[in-house]
MARFI-947502 format. One line per 3 residues: number of its first residue (from 1); their letters; for each residue x, y, z of N, C-alpha, C. Coordinates in nm, 3 decimals. Layout:
N
NUM> a> X,Y,Z,X,Y,Z,X,Y,Z ~ ...
***
This chain:
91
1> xxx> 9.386,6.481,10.919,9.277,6.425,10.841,9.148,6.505,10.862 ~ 9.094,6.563,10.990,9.014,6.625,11.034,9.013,6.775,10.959 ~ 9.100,6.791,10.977,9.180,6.954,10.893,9.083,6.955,10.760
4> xxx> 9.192,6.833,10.695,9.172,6.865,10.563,9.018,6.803,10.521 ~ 8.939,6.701,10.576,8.791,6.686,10.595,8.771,6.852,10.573 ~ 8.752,6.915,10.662,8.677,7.075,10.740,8.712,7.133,10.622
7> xxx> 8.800,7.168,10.558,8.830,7.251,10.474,8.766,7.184,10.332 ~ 8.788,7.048,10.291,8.720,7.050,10.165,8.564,7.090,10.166 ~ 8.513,7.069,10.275,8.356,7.066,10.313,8.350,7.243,10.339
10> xxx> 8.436,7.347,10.351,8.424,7.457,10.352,8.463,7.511,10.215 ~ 8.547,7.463,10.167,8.579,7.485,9.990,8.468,7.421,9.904 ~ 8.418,7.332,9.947,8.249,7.304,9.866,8.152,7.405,9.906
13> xxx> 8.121,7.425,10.014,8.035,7.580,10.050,8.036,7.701,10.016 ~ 8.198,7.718,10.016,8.180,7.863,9.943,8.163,7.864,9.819 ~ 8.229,7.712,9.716,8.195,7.690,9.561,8.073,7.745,9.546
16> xxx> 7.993,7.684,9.626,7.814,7.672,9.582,7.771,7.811,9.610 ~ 7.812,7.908,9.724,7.754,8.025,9.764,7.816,8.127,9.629 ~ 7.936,8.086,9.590,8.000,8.203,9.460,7.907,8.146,9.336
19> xxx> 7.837,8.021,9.328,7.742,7.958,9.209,7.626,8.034,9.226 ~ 7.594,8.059,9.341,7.490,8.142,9.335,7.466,8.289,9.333 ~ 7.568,8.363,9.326,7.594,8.498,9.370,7.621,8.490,9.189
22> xxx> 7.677,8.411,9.138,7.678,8.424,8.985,7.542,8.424,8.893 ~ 7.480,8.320,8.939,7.369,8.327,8.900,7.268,8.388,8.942 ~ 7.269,8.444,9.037,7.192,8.621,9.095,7.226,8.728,8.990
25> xxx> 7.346,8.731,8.981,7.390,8.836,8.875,7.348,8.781,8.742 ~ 7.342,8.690,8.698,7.350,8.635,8.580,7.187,8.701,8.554 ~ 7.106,8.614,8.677,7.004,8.718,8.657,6.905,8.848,8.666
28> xxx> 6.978,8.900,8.712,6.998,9.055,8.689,6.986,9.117,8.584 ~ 7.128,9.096,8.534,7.192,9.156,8.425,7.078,9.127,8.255 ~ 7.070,8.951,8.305,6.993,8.957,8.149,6.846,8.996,8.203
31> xxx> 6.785,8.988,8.252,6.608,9.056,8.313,6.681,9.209,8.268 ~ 6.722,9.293,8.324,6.756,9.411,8.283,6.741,9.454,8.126 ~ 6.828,9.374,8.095,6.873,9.346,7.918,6.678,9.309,7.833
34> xxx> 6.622,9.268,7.909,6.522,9.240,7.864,6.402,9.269,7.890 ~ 6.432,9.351,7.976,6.332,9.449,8.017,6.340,9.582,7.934 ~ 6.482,9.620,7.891,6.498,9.710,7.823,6.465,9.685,7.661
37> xxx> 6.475,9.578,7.619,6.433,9.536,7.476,6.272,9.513,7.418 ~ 6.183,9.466,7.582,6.084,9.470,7.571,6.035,9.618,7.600 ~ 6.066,9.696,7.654,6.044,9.838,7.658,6.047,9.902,7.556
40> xxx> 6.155,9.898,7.459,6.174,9.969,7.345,6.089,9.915,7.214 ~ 6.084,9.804,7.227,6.018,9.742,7.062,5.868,9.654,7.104 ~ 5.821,9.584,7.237,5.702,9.591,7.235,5.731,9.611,7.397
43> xxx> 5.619,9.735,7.409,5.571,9.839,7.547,5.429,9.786,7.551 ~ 5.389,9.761,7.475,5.203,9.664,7.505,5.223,9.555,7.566 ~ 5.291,9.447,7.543,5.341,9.332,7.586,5.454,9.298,7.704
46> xxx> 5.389,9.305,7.795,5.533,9.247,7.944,5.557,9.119,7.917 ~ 5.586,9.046,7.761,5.652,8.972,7.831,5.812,8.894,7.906 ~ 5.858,9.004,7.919,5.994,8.952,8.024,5.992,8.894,8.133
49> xxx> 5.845,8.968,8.190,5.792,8.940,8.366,5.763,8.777,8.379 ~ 5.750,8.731,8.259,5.731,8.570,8.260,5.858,8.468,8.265 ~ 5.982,8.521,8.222,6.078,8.490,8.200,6.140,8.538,8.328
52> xxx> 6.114,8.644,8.395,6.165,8.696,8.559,6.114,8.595,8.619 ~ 5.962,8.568,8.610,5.942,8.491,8.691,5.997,8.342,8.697 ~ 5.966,8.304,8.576,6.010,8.128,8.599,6.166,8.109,8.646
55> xxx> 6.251,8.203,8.573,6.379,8.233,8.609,6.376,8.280,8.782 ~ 6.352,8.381,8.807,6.356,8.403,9.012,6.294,8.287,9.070 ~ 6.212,8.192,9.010,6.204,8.079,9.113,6.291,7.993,9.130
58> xxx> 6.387,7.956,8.977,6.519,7.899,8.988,6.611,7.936,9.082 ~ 6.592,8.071,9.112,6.727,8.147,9.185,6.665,8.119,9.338 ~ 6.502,8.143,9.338,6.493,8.167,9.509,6.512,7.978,9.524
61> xxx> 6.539,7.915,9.445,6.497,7.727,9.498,6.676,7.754,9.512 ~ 6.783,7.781,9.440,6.942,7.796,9.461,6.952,7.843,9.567 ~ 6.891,7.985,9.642,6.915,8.036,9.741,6.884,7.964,9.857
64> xxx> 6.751,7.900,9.823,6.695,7.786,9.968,6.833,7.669,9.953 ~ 6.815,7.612,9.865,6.932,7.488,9.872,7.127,7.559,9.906 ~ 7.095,7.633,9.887,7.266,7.687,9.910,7.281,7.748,10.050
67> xxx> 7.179,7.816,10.090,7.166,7.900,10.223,7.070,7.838,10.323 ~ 6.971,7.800,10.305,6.896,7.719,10.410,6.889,7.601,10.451 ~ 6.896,7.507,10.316,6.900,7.357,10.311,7.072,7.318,10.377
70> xxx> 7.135,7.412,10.361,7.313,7.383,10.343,7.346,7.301,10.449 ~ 7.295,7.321,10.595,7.333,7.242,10.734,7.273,7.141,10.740 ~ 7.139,7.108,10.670,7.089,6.994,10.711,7.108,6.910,10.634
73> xxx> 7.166,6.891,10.545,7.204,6.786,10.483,7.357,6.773,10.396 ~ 7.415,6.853,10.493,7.572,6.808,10.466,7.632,6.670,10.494 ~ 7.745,6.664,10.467,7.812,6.529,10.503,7.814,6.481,10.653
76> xxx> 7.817,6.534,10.759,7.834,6.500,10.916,7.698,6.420,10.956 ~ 7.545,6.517,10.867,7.454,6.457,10.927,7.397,6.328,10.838 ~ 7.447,6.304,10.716,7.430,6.183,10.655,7.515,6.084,10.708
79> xxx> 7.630,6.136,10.751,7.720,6.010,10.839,7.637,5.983,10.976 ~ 7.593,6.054,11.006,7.503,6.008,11.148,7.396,5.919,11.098 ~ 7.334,5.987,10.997,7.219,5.901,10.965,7.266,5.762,10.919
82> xxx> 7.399,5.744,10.861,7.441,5.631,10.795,7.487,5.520,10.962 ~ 7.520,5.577,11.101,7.589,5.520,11.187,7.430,5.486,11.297 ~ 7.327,5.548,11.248,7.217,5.559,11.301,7.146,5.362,11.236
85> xxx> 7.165,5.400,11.134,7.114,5.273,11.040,7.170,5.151,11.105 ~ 7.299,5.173,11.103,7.407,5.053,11.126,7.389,4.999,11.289 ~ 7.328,5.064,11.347,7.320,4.999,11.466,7.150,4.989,11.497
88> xxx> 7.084,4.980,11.400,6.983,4.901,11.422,6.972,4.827,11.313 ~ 7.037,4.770,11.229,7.092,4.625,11.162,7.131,4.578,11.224 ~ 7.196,4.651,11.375,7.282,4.523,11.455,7.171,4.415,11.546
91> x> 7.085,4.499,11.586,6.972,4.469,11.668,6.888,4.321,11.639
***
C-alpha cells in the first residue's frame, strides 16, 4: 500500500515537471515565431516583448509551483496538518 502511495505521488510529480518543460517549450517556440513576425512586418513596434512578458510570468509562477512550492504542500504534509487539527479537537 505504501509502494503504490510513493509511486502515484511520484507519477503526479513527474506529470507536472513534463507540464512544465512543455510549456517552457511551448513558450519558446511561439515568442520565437513572434518575434520573427514582428521583426519582419512591424520593426518600429516590439510588440511581442508584451506577450513574452505576461506569458514568462505564467511560466516563472509554473516553475515556482512545480519546482519550489512541490514539497511543501504535497500530500504527507497536508496529512500532518489534517492529524495536527484532529488532536486539538480532541482537547
Amino acid at each position: 500500500m505504501f509502494e503504490e502511495n510513493l509511486y502515484n505521488r511520484a507519477e503526479k510529480k513527474v506529470d507536472e515537471k513534463i507540464k512544465f518543460y512543455r510549456h517552457l517549450f511551448s513558450y519558446v517556440f511561439v515568442i520565437s515565431i513572434l518575434f520573427v513576425v514582428n521583426y519582419l512586418f512591424t520593426p518600429n513596434e516590439w510588440w511581442f516583448l508584451w506577450i513574452a512578458l505576461f506569458w514568462g510570468i505564467g511560466v516563472l509562477f509554473n516553475y515556482i509551483g512545480v519546482f519550489i512550492l512541490d514539497d511543501k504542500f504535497d500530500e504527507l504534509y497536508k496529512d500532518n496538518m489534517i492529524k495536527k487539527e484532529m488532536e486539538k479537537m480532541k482537547r
